[in-house]
N, C-alpha and C positions, 0 to 999 in steps of 0.2 A: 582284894579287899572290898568289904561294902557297906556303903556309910547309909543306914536309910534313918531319916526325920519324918517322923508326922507330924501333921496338926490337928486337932478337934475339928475347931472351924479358923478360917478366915475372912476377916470383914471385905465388904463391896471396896472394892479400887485397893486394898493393901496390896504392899510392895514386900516380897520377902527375900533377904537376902542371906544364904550362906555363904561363911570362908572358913576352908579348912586348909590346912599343910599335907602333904603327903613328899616323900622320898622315894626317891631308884635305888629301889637294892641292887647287890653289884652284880645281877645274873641277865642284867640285860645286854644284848647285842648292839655293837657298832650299827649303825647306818638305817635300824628300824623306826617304826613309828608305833607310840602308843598312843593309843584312842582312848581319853579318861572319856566315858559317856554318861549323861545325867537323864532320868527318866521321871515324869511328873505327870501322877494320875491323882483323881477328886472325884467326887461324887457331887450328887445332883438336889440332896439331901443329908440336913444331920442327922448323925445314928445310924445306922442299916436297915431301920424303916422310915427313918422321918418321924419327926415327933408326931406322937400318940394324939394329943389335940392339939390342934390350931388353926386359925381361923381361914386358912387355905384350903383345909382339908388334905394337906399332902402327905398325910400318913398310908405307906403303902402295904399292901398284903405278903408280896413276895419278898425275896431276900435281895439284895444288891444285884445289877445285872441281869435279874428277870425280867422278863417280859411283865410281871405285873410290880417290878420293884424299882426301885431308884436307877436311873443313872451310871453307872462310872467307868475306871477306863480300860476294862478286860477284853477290847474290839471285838465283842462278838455284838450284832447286827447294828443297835444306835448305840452302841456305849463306847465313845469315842472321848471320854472326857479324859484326854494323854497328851503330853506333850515332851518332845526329848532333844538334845542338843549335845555336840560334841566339842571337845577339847586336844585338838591332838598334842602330843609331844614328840616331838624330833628328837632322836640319839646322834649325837654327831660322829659322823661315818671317822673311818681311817683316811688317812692323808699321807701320800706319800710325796719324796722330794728328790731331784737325783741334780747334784749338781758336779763340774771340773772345779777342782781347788788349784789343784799343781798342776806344772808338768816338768822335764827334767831339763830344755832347751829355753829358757825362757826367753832368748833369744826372737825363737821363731815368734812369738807374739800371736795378734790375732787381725793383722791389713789387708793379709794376701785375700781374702775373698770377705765374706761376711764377718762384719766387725764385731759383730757379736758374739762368736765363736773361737775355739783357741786354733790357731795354724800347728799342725803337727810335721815333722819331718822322718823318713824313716829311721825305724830303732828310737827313735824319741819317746819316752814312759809320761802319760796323763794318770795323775789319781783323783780317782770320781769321790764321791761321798753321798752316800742316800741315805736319808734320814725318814722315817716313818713314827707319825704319829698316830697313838693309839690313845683313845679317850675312855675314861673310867668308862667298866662294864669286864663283860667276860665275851674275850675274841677267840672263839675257835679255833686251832691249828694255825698259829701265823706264822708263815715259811716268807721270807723275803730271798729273793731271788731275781737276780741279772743276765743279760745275757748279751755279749757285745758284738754290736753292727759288724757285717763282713759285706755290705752290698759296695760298700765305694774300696773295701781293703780288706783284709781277715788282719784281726788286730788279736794278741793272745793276752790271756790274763793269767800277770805274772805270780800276783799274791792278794789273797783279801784277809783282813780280820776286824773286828768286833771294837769301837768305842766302848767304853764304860756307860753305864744307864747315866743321866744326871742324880746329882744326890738328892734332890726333892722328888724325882720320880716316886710312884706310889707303884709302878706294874710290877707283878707278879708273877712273870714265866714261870712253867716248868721246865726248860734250862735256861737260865740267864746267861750263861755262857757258851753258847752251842760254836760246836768247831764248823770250820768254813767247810764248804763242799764242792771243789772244785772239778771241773770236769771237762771233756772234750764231747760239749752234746748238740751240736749244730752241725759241724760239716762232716761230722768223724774225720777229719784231718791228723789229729793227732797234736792238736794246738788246742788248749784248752780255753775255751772260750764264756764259760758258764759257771757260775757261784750262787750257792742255797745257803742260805741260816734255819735250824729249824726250834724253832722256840717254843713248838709245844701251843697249849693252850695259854 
């Protein structure tokens, strides 16, 4: 879109100021930047010759930007009268969240080492939950997909699926309900340790 204003003339020392509104249609991308840019070019006289008489004499022969003419801001050799300035806009990126809710021992707790963490015992089941936020716009392909630590144990993934959207959610997959995709894609052991959602755009 582009908004251009002119003015005839402006008096010595005035202050001009525009506001307008503008909206993000929804085709913008998670995590980019737009650059609204504003560009301000003048002349060196009024009219495109300079008035015809006045007591300056500053009426010129050529047309705007000539060598024998006014002034203004088309940067070819002195015609530098431009000035421009930007406005960026940040889209706010995806966010993602993976946290332990449960586990099946609650027993074991979380003392044995770092207190911040849940103590597992073998054959003991943790269900995680990962939440992903996605902010108005149109996100390309979002496949959200896990895949769990085997460097201190090989742990298997027994089962995943799908919360409901919230009901004030506004997102728009092309599958809202994508079936889980469970797999054996890290050690090929034969323990499946890997899960995809595929949502489409």
């Amino acid at each position: 879109m582009l908004l251009d204003v002119s003015f005839v003339e402006v008096a010595p020392a005035c202050e001009v100021t525009l506001i307008y509104t503008a909206q993000l249609v929804a085709g913008v991308a998670p995590g980019t930047t737009i650059n609204n840019s504003v560009e301000l070019t003048w002349t060196s006289l009024p009219g495109p010759n300079g008035t015809l008489t006045n007591p300056t004499g500053s009426s010129t022969p050529g047309p705007s930007g000539a060598d024998d003419g006014e002034r203004d801001g088309s940067e070819v050799d002195n015609n530098d009268y431009l000035a421009d300035a930007v406005a960026p806009i940040k889209i706010d990126s995806v966010s993602l969240n993976k946290a332990v809710v449960a586990t099946s021992e609650p027993s074991t707790g979380s003392g044995k080492g770092d207190p911040l963490l849940n103590d597992l015992t073998i054959g003991e089941t943790a269900t995680f939950v990962i939440t992903a936020t996605i902010p108005e716009g149109t996100t390309p392909l979002v496949i959200v997909s896990d895949s769990l630590p085997f460097t201190n144990g090989v742990m298997e993934l027994v089962s995943a699926s799908l919360l409901p959207l919230p009901m004030d959610s506004n997102l728009i997959p092309d599958d809202p309900n994508p079936i889980a995709d469970i797999s054996d894609n890290q050690l090929g052991d034969g323990i499946d340790d890997t899960v995809s959602f595929n949502f489409g755009q």
